[in-house]
Backbone and ligand atoms as CSV (ligand in chain L), in Angstrom:
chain,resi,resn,atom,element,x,y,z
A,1,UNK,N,N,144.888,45.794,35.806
A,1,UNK,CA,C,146.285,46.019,36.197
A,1,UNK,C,C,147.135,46.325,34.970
A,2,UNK,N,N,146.811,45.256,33.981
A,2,UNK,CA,C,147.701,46.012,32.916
A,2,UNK,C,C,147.364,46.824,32.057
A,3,UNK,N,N,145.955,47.465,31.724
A,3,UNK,CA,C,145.725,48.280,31.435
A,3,UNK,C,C,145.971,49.446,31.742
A,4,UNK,N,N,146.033,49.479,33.591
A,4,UNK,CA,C,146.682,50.713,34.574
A,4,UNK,C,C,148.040,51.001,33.730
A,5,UNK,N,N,148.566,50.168,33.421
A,5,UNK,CA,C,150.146,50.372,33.571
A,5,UNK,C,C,150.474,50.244,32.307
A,6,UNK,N,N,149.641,49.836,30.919
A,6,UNK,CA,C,149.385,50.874,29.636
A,6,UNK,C,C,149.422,52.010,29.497
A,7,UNK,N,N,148.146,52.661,30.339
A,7,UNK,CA,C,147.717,53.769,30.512
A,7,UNK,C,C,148.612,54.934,30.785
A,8,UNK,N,N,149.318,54.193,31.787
A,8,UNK,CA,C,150.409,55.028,32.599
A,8,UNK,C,C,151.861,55.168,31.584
A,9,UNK,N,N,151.811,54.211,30.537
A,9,UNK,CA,C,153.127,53.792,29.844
A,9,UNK,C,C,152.715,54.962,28.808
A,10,UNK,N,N,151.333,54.998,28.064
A,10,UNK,CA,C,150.945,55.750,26.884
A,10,UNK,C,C,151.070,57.208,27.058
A,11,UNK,N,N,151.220,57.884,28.702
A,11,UNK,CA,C,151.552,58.677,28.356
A,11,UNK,C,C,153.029,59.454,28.840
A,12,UNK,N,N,153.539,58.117,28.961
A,12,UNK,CA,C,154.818,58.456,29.188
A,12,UNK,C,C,155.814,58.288,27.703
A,13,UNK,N,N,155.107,57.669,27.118
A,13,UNK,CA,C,155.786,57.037,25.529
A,13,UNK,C,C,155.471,58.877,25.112
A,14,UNK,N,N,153.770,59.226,24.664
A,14,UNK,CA,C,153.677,60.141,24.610
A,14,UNK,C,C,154.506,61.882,24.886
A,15,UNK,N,N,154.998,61.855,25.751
A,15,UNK,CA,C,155.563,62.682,26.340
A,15,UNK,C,C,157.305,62.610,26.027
A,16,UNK,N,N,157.473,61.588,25.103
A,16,UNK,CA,C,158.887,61.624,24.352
A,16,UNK,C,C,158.858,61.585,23.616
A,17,UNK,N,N,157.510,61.919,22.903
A,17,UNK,CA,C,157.373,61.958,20.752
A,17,UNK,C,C,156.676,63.656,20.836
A,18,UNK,N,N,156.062,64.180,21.724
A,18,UNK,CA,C,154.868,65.250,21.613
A,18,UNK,C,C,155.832,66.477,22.210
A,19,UNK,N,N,155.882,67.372,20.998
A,19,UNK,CA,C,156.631,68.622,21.423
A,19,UNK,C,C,155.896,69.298,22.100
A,20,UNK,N,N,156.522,69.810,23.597
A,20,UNK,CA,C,156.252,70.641,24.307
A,20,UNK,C,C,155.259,72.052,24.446
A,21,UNK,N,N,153.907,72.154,24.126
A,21,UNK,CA,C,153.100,73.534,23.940
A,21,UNK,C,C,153.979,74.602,24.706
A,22,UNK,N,N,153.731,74.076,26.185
A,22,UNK,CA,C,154.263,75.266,26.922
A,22,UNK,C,C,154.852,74.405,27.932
A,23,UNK,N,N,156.307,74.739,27.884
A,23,UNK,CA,C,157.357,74.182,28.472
A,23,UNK,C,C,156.899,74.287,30.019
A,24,UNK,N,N,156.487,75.363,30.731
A,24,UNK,CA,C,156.138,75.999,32.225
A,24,UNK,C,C,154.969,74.937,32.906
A,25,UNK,N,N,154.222,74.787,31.601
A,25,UNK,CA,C,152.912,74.050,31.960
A,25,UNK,C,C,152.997,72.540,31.886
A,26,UNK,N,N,153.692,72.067,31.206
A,26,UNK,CA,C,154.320,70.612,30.802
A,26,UNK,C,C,155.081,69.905,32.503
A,27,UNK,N,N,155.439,70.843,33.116
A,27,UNK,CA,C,156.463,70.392,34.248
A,27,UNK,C,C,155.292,69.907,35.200
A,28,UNK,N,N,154.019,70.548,35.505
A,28,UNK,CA,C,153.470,70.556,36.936
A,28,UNK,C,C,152.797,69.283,36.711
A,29,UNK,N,N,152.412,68.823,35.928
A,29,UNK,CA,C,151.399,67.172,36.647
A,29,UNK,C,C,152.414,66.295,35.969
A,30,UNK,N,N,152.786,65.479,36.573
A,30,UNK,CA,C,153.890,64.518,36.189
A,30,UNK,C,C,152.770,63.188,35.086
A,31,UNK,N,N,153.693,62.778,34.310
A,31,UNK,CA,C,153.339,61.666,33.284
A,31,UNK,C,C,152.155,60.432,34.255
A,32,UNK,N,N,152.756,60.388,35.289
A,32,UNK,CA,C,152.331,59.014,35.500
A,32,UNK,C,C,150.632,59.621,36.463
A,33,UNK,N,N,150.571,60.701,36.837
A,33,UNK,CA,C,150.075,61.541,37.504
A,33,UNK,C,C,148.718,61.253,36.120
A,34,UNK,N,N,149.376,62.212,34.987
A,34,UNK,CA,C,148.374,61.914,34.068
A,34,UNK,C,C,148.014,60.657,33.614
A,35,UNK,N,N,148.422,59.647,33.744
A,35,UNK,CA,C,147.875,58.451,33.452
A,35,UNK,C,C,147.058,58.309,33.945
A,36,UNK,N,N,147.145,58.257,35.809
A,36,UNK,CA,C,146.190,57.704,36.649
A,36,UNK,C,C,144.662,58.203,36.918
A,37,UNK,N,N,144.722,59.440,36.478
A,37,UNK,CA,C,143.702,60.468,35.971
A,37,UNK,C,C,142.715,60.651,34.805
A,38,UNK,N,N,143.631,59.583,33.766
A,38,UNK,CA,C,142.807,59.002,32.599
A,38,UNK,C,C,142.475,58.037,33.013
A,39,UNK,N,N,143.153,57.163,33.530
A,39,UNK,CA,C,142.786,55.592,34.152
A,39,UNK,C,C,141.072,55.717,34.892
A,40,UNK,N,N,141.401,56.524,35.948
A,40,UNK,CA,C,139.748,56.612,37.090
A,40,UNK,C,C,139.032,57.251,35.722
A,41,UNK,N,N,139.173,58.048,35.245
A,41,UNK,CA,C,138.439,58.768,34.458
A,41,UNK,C,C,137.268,57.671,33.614
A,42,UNK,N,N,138.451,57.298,32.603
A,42,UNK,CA,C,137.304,56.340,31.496
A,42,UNK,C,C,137.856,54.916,31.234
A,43,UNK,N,N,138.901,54.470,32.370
A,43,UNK,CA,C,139.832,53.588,31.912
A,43,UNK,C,C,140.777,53.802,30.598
A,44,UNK,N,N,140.946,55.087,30.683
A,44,UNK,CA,C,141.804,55.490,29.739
A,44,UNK,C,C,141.252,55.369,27.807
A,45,UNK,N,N,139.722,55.199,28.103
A,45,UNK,CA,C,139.398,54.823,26.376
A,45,UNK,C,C,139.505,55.691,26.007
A,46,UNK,N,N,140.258,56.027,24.656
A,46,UNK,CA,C,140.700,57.404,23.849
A,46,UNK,C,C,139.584,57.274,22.852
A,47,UNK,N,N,138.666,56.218,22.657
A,47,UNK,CA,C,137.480,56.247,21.672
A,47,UNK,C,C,136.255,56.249,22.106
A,48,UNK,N,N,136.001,56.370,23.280
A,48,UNK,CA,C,134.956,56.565,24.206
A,48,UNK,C,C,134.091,57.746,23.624
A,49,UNK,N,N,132.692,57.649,23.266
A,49,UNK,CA,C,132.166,58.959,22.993
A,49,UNK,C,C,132.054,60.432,23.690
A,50,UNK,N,N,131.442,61.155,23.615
A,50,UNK,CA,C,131.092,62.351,24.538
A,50,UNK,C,C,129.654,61.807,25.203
A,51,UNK,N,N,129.731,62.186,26.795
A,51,UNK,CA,C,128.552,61.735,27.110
A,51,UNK,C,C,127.491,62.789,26.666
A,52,UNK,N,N,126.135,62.308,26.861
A,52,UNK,CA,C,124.712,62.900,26.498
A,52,UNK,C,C,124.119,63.556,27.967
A,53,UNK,N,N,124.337,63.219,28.612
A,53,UNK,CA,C,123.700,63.694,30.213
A,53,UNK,C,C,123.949,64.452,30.921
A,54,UNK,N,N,123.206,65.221,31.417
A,54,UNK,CA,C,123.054,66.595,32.094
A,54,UNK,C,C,124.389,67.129,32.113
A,55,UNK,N,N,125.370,66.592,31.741
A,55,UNK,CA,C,126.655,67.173,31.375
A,55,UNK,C,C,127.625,66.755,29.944
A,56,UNK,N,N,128.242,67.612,29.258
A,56,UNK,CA,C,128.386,67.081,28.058
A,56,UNK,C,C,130.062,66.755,28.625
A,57,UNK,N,N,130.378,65.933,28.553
A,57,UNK,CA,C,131.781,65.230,28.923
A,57,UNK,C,C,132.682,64.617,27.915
A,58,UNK,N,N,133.659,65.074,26.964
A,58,UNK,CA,C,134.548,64.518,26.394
A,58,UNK,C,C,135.888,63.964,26.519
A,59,UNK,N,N,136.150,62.794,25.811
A,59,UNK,CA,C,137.744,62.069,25.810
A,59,UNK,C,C,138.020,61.343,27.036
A,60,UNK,N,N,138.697,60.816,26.680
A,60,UNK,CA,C,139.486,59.548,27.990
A,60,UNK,C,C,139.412,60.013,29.238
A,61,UNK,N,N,139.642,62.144,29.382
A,61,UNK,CA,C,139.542,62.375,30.611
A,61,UNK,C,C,138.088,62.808,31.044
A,62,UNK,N,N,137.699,62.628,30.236
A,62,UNK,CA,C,135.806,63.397,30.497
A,62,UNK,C,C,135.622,64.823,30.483
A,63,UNK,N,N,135.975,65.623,29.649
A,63,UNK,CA,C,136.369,67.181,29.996
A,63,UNK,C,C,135.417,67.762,29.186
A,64,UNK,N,N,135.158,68.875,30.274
A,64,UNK,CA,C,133.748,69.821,29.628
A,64,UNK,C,C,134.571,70.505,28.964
A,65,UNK,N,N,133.428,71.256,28.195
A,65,UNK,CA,C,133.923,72.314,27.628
A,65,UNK,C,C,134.006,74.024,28.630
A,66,UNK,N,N,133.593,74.265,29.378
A,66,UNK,CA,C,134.305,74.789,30.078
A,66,UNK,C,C,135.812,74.690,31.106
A,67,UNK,N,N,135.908,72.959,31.097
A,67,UNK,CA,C,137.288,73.167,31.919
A,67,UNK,C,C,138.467,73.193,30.757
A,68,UNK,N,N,138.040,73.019,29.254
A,68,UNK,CA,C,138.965,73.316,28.132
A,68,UNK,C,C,138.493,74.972,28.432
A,69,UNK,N,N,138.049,75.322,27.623
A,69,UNK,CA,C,137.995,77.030,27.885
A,69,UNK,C,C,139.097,77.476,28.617
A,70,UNK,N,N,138.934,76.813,30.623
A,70,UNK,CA,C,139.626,77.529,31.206
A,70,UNK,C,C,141.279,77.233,31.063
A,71,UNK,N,N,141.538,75.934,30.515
A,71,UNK,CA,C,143.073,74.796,30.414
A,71,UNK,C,C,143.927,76.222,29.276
A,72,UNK,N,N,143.043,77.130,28.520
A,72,UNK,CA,C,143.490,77.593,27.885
A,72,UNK,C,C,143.041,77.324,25.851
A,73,UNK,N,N,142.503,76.693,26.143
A,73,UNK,CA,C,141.801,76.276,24.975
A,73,UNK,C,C,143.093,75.612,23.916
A,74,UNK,N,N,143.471,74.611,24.250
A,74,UNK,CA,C,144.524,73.753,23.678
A,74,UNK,C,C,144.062,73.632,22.351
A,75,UNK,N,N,144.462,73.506,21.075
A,75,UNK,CA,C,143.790,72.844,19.901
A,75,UNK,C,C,144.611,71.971,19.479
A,76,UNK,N,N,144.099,71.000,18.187
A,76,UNK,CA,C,145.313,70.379,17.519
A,76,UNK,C,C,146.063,71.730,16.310
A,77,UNK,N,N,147.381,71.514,15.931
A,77,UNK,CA,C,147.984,71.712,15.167
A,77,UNK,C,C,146.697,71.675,14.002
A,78,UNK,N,N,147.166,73.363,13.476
A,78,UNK,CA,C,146.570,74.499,12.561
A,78,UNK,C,C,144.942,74.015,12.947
A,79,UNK,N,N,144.539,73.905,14.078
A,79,UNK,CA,C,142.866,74.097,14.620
A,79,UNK,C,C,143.215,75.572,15.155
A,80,UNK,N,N,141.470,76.069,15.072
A,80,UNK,CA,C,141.276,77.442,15.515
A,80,UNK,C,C,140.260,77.244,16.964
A,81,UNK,N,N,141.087,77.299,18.118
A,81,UNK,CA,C,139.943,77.334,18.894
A,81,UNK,C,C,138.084,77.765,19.099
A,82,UNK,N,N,138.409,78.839,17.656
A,82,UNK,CA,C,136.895,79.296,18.305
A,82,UNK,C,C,135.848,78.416,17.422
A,83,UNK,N,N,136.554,77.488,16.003
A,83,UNK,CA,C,135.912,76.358,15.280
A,83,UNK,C,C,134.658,75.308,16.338
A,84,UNK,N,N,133.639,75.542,15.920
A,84,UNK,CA,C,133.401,74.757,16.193
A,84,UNK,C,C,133.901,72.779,16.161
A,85,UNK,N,N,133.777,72.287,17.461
A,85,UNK,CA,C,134.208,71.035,16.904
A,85,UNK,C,C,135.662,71.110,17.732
A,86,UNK,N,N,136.231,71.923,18.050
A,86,UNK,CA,C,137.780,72.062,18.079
A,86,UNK,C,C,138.072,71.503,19.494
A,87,UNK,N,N,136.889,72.162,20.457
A,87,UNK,CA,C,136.765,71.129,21.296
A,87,UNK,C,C,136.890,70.229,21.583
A,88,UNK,N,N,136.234,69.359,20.902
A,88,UNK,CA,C,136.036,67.734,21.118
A,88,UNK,C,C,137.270,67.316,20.393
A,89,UNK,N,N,137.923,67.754,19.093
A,89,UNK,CA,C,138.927,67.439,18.521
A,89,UNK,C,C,139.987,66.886,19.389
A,90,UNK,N,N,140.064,68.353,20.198
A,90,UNK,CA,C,141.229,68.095,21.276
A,90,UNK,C,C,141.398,67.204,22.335
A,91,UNK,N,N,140.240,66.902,22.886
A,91,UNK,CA,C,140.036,66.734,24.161
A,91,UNK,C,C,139.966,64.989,23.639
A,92,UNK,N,N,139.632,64.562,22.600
A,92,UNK,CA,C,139.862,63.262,22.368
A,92,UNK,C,C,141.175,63.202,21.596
A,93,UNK,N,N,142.214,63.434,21.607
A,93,UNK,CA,C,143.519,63.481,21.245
A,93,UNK,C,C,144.175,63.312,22.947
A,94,UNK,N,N,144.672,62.271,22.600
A,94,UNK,CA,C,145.844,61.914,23.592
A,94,UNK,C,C,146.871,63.325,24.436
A,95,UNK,N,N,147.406,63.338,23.337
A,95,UNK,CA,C,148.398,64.859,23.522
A,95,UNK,C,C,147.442,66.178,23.833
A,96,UNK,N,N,146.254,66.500,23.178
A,96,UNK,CA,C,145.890,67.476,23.593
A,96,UNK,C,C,145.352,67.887,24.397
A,97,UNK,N,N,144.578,66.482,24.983
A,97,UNK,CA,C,143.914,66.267,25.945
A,97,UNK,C,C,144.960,66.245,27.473
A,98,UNK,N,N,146.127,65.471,27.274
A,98,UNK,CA,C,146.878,65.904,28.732
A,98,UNK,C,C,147.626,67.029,28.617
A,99,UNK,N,N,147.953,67.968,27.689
A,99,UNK,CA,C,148.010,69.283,27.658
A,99,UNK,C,C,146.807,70.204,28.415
A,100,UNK,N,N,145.795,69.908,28.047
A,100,UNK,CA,C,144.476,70.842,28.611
A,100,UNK,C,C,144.612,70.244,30.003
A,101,UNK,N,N,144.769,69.055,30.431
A,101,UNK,CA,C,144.761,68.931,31.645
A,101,UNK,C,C,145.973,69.539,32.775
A,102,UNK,N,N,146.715,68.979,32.121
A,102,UNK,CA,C,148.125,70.593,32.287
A,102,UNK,C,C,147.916,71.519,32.632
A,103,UNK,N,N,147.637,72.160,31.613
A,103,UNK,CA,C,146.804,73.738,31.663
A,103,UNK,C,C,145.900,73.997,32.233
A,104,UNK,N,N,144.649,72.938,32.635
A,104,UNK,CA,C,144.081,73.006,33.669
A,104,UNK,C,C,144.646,73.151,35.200
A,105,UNK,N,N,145.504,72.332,35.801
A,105,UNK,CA,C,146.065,72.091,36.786
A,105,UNK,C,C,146.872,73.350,36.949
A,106,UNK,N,N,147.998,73.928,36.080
A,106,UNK,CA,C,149.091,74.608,36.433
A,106,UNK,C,C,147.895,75.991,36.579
A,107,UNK,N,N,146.446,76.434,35.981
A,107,UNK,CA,C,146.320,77.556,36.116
A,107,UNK,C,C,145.039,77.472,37.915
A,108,UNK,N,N,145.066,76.376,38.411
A,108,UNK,CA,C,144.544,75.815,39.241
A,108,UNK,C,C,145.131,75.416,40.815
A,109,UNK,N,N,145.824,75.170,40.692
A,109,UNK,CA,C,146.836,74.226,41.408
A,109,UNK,C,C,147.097,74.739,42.859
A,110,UNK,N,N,146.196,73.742,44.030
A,110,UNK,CA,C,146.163,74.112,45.434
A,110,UNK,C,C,146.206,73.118,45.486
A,111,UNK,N,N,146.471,73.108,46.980
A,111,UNK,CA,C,146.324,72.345,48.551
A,111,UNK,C,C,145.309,71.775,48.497
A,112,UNK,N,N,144.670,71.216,47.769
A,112,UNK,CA,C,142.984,70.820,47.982
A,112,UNK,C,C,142.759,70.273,49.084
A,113,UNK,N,N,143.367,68.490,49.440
A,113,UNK,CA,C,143.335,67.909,50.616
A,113,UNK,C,C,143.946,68.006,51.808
A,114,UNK,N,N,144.768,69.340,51.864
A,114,UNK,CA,C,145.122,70.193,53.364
A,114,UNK,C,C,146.476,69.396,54.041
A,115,UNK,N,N,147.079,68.963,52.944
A,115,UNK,CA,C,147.890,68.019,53.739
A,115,UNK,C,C,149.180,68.815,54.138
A,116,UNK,N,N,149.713,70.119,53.289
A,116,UNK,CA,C,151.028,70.623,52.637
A,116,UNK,C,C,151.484,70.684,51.753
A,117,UNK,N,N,151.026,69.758,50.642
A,117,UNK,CA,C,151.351,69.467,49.528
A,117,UNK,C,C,150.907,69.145,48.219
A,118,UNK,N,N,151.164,69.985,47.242
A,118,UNK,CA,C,149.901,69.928,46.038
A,118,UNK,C,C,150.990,69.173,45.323
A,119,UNK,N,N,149.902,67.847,45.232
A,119,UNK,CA,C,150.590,66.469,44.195
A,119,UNK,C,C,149.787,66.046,43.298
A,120,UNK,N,N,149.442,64.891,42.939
A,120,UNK,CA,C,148.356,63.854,42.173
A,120,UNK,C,C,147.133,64.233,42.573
A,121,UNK,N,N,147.163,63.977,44.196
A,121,UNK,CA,C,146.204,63.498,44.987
A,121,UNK,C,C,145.224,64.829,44.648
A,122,UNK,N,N,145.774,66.026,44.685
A,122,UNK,CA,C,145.366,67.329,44.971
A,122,UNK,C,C,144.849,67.767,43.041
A,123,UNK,N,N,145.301,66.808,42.532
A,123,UNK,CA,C,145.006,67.316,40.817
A,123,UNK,C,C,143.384,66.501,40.640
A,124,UNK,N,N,143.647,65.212,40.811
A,124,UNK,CA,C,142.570,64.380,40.825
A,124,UNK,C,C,141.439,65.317,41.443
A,125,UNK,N,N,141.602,65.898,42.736
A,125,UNK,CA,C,140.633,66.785,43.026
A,125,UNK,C,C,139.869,67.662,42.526
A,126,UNK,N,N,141.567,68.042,41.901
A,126,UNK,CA,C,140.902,69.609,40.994
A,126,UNK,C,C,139.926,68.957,39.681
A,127,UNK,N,N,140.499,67.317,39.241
A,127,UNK,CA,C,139.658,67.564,38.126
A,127,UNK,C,C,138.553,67.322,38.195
A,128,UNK,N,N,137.779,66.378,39.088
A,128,UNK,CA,C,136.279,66.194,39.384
A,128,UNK,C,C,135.732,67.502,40.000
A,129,UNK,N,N,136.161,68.486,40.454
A,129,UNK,CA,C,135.567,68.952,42.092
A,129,UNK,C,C,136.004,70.909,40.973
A,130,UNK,N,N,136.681,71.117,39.973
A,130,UNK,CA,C,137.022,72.356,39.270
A,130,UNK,C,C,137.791,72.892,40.662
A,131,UNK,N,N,138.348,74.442,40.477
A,131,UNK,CA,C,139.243,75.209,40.863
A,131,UNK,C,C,138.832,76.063,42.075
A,132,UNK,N,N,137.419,75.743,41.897
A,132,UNK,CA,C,136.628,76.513,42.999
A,132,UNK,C,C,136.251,75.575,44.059
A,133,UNK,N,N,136.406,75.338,45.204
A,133,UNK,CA,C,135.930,73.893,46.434
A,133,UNK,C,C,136.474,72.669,45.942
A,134,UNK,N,N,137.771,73.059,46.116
A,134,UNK,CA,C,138.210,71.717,45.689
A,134,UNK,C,C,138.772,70.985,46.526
A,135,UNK,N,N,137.764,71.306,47.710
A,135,UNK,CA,C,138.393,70.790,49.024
A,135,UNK,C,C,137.339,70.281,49.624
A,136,UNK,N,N,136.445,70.007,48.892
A,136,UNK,CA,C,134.765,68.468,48.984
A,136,UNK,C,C,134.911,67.223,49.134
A,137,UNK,N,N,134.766,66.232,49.638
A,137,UNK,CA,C,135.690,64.925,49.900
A,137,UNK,C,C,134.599,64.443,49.044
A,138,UNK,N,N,135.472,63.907,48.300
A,138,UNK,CA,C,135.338,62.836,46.687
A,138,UNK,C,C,136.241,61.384,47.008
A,139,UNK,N,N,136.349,61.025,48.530
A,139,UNK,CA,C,137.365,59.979,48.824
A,139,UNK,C,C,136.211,58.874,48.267
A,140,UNK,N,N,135.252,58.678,48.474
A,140,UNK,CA,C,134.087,57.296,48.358
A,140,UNK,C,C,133.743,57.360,47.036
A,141,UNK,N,N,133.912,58.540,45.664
A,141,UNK,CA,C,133.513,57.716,44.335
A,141,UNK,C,C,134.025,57.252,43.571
A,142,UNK,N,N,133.036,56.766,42.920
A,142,UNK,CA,C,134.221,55.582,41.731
A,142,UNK,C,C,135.364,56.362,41.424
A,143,UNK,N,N,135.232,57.759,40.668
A,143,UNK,CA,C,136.535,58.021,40.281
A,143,UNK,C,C,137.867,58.224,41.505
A,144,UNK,N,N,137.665,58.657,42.506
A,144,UNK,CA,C,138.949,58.774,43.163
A,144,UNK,C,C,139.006,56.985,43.743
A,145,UNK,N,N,138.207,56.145,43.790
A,145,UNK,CA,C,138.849,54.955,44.074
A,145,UNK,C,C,138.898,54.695,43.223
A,146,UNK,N,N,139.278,54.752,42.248
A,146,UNK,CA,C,139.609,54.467,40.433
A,146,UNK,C,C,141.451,54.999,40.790
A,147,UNK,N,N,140.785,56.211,41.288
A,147,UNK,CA,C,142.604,57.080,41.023
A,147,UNK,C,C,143.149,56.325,42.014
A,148,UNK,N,N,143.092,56.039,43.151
A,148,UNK,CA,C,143.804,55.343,44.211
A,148,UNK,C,C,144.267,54.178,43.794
A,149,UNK,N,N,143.435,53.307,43.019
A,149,UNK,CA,C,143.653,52.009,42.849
A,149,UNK,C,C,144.730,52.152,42.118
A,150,UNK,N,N,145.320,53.039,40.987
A,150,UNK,CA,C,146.110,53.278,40.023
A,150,UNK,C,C,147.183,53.898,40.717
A,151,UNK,N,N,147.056,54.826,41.600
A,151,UNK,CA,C,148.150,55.861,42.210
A,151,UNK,C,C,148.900,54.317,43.209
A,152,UNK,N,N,148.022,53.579,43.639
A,152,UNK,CA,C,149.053,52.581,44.132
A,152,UNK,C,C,149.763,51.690,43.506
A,153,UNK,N,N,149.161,51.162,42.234
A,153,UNK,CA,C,150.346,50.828,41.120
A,153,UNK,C,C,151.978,51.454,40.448
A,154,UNK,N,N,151.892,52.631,40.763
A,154,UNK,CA,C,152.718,53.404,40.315
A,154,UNK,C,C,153.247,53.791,41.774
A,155,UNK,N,N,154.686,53.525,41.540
A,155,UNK,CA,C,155.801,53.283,42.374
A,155,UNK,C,C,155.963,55.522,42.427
A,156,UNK,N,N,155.508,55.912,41.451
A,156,UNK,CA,C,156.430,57.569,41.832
A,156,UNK,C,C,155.196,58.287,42.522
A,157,UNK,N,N,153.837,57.840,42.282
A,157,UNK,CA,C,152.935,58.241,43.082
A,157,UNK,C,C,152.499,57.682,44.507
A,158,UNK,N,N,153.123,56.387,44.650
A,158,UNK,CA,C,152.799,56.287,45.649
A,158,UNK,C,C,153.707,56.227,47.110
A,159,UNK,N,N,154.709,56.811,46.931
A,159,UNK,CA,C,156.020,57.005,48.030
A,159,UNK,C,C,155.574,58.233,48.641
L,1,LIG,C1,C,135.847,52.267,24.723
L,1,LIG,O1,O,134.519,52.715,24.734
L,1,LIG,C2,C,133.743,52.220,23.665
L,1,LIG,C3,C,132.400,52.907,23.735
L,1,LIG,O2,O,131.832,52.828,25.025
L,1,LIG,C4,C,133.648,50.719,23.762
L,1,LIG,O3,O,132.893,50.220,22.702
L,1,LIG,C5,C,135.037,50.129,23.728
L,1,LIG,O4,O,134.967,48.744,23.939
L,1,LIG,C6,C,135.903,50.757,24.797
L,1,LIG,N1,N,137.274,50.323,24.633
L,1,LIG,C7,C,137.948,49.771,25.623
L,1,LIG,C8,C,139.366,49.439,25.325
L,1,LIG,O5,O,137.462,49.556,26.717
């Protein structure tokens, strides 16, 4: 519980020290949105390694290197995306990492769960499930009852 609501605080603290990449892309997944998304993800560990298994998965949010590719290829300040390494740089950086997820979402961003309305619920989708069928019910695994458990802590996600 209070880690949820760390999680949810770090990147809201975040998001009033970290200048804006792209103002357009910054608006669509709300702060607390990204918390809860790191939260199911890895419990939010920003020191968590890259996994080894049949998928290579980096940072708090678990992000391949293709869903950076597609986020737009975020880097840190004076990194060269095509560096090797620049990848993982980012994607375990706090800021760069919910930027790519940003950029993931805003170049993504449907109806996944058919309700009317592309929110949290519909990002969480996009990020396990990518841009393509992102309308596969992921309601029974750990990570979306990870995200639920968190989306009900948070009073702006869950009204
Ligand atoms: C983060 O993950 C590392 C590696 O799995 C682990 O050693 C560490 O205890 C974790 N940190 C937290 C806060 O859970």
């Amino acid at each position: 519980m209070l880690l949820k609501i760390a999680a949810v605080c770090l990147f809201a603290i975040l998001a009033l020290f970290s200048p804006v990449v792209q103002g357009q892309v910054a608006s669509v997944v709300p702060e607390d949105c990204l918390g809860c998304l790191c939260q199911a993800s890895t419990g939010c560990n920003m020191t968590i390694p890259c996994t080894s298994g049949h998928q290579y998965l980096c940072g708090p949010f678990l992000i391949s290197w293709a869903y950076w590719a597609d986020a737009g290829k975020f880097v840190l300040a004076n990194d060269d995306p095509e560096r090797k390494g620049a990848f993982e740089a980012c994607v375990q950086d706090a800021v760069c990492a919910g930027e790519t997820v940003r950029g993931y979402m805003a170049k993504f961003a449907q109806d996944c769960n058919g309700d009317g309305a592309i929110n949290c619920d519909d990002y969480a989708h996009l990020h396990i499930l990518g841009g393509f069928g992102c309308n596969a019910p992921i309601a029974q695994t750990p990570f979306y009852q990870g995200y639920l458990a968190c989306r009900n802590t948070v009073q702006s996600l869950s009204g």
